[in-house]
C-alpha positions in Angstrom: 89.4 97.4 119.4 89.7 97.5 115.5 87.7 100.0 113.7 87.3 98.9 110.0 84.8 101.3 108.1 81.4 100.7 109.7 82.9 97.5 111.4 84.6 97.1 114.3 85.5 94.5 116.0 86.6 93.6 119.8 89.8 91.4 119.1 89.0 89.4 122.2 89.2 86.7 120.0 91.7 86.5 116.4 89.5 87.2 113.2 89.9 85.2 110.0 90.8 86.8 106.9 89.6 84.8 104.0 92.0 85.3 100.7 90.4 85.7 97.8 93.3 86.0 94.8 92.4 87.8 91.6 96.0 86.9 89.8 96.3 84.2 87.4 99.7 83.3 89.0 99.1 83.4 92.6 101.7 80.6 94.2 99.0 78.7 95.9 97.1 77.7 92.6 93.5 79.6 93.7 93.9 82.8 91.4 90.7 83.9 89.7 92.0 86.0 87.2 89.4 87.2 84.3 86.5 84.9 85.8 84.6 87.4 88.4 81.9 85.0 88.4 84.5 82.2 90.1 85.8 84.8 92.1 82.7 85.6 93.9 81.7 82.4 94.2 85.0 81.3 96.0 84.8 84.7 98.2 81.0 83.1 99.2 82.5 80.1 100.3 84.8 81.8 101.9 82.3 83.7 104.0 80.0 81.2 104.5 82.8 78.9 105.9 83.1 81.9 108.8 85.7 84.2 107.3 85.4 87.4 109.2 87.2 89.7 106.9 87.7 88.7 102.6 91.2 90.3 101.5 90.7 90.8 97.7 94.2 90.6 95.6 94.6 91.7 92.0 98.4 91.5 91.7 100.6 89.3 92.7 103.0 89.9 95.3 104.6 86.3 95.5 108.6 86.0 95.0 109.3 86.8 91.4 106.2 88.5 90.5 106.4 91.2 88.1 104.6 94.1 89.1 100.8 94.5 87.1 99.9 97.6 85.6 97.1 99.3 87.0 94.5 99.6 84.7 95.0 95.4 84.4 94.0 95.9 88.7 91.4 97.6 88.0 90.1 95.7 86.1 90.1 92.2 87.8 89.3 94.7 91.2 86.1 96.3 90.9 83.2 93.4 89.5 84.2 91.3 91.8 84.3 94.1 95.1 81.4 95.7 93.7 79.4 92.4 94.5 81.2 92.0 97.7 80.4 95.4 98.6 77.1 94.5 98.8 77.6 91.4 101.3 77.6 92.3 105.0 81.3 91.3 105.8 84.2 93.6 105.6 86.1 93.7 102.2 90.3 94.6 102.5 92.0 95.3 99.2 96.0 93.8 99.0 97.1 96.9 97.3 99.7 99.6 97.4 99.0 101.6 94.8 97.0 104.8 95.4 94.3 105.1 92.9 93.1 101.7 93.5 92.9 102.6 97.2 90.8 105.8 96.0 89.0 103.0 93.8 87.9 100.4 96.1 87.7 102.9 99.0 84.8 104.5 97.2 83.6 101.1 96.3 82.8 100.4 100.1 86.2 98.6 100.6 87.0 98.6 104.5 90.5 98.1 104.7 93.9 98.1 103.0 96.3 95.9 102.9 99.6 97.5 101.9 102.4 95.6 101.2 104.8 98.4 101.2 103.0 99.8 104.7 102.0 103.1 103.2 105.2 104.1 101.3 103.9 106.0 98.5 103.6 109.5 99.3 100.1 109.8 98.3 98.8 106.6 100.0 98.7 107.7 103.9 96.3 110.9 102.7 93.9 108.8 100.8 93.8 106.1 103.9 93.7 109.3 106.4 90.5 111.2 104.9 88.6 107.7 105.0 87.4 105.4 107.8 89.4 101.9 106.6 91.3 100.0 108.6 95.4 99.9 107.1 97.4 96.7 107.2 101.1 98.4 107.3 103.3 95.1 106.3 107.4 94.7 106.5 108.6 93.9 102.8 112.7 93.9 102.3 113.0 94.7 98.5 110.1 94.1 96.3 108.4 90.6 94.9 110.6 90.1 92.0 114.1 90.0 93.5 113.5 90.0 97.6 113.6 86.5 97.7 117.4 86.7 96.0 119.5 86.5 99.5 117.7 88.9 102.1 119.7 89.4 105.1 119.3 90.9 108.4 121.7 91.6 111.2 118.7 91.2 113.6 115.5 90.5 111.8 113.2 91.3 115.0 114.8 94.1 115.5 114.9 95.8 112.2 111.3 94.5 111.5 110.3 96.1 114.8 111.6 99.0 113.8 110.2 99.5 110.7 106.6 98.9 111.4 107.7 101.6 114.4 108.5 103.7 112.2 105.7 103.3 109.9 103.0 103.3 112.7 104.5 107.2 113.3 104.0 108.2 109.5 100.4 107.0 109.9 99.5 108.3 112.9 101.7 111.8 111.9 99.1 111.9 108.6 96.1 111.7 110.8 95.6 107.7 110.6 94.1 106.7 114.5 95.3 103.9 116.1 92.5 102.0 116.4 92.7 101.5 112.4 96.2 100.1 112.7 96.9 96.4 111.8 100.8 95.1 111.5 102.5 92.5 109.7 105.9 91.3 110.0 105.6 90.0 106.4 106.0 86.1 106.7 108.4 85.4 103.2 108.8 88.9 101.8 112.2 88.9 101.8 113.0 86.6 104.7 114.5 83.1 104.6 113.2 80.6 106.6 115.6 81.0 109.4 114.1 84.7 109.4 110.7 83.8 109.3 111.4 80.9 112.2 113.2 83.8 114.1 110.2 86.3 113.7 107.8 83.3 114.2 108.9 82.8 118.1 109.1 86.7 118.2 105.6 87.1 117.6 104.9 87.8 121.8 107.3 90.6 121.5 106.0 92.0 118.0 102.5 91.8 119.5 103.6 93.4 123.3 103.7 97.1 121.1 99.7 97.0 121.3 98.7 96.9 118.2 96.9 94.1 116.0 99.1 91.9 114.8 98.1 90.5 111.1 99.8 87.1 110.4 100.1 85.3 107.0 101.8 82.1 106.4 99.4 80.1 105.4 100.3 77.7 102.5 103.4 79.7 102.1 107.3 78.1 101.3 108.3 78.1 105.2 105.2 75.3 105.3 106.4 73.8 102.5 110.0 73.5 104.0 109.0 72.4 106.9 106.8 70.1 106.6 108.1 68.5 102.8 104.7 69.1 101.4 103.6 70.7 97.9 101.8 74.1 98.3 98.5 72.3 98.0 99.1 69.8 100.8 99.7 72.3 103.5 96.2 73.0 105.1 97.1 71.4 108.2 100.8 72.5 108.3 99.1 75.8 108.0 96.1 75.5 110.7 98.7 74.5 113.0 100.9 77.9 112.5 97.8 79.7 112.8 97.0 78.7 116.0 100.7 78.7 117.1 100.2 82.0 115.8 97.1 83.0 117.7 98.2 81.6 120.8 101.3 83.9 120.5 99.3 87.0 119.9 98.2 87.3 116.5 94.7 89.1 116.2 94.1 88.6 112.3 95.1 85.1 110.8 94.8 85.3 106.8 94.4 82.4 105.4 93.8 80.4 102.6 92.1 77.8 104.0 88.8 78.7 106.0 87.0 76.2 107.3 90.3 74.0 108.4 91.8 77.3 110.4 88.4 78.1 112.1 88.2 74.2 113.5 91.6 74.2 114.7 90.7 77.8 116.8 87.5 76.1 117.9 89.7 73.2 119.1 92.4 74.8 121.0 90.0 77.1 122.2 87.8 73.8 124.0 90.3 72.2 124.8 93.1 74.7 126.5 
């Protein structure tokens, strides 16, 4: 059981997060920045195409991105989640900075999406005195250099250990457990041998009880794999997801919808 603000959800089956990118640089060419018209419209589309939960983003966080200041956040954040607010699915923000957790938290926002897994000291507090779900994600470095040669001895391991440890700083600030969502952090500072590696680990990441958030979708492992520019990976992409789900995942975010949810519906039918 997930419990995301007044939502909660079973988990019996995985949940699709819909992205909805407010950066004019996002790497898979959707960003909506300074339209919040387009924005809402695309999160519609989203919804209406059978997203369960819509993860708004107002920085980037792919490699090389320079970090946006927060009043620019702000500022792409709140027309378009105060609309979304009003729409009866659940809204996560991609955001580790505090004040726009306080923000969109008291905007109706449902869950957080932390890249850096609650690592600023103010963020667990804010999270704790709310009812939000928290997506605590594995990030070696930060966007703009974790990409330059990340290495592991043993990426399952450390990974493990680190959402370990951050799971116990949550829970220590009063977080429950049943608002706890992981992420191994598919290509934040990984190479694709570390992503492969944590990719067939995904049973054992899974196995410590907790929902496990994955998010690969149009992302460079797809692209190496499969030789395909960022916007020909949809079905690259619907197959991790469901290679995903079928090794554990709960929450598959994704760029592409409609294509993910068919694939589900077919494995589902037919297995």
């Amino acid at each position: 059981m997930l419990r995301c603000g007044k939502y909660q959800f079973s988990l019996t089956k995985p949940l699709v997060m819909g992205i909805v990118n407010l950066t004019p640089d996002s790497f898979s060419g959707d960003g909506h920045s300074g339209d919040a018209r387009r924005a809402i419209e695309h999160a519609r589309l989203q919804m209406e195409a059978g997203a369960d939960i819509l993860d708004l983003g107002a920085e980037s966080s792919r490699p090389g991105a320079v970090p946006t200041s927060l009043e620019l956040e702000l500022q792409r954040l709140v027309p378009v989640l105060r609309e979304l607010a009003r729409w009866d699915v659940p809204v996560s923000i991609d955001t580790y900075k505090p004040e726009v957790m306080t923000a969109a938290l008291s905007l109706g926002a449902a869950m957080i999406n932390d890249i850096s897994a609650l690592a600023h000291p103010a963020a667990p507090g804010i999270v704790a005195q709310s009812d939000c779900a928290i997506c605590l994600m594995h990030m070696r470095g930060q966007p703009l250099t974790m990409q330059n040669d990340p290495s592991y001895g043993d990426v399952v391991e450390e990974v493990q250990g680190f959402l370990a440890a951050r799971i116990e700083a949550a829970t220590s600030a009063g977080i429950s457990r049943d608002r706890l969502v992981v992420d191994p952090g598919f290509g934040f500072g990984k190479s694709l041998q570390h992503n492969a590696d944590l990719f067939r680990a995904l049973p054992r990441l899974a196995a410590d009880g907790l929902p496990l958030l994955v998010g690969v979708s149009r992302k460079s492992m797809i692209g190496s794999i499969t030789g395909r520019e960022v916007d020909q990976r949809i079905v690259g992409s619907a197959v991790a997801a469901v290679l995903a789900a079928q090794f554990g995942a709960r929450i598959l975010r994704v760029h592409d919808v409609a294509a993910t949810k068919d694939a589900l519906a077919i494995y589902s039918a037919l297995t």
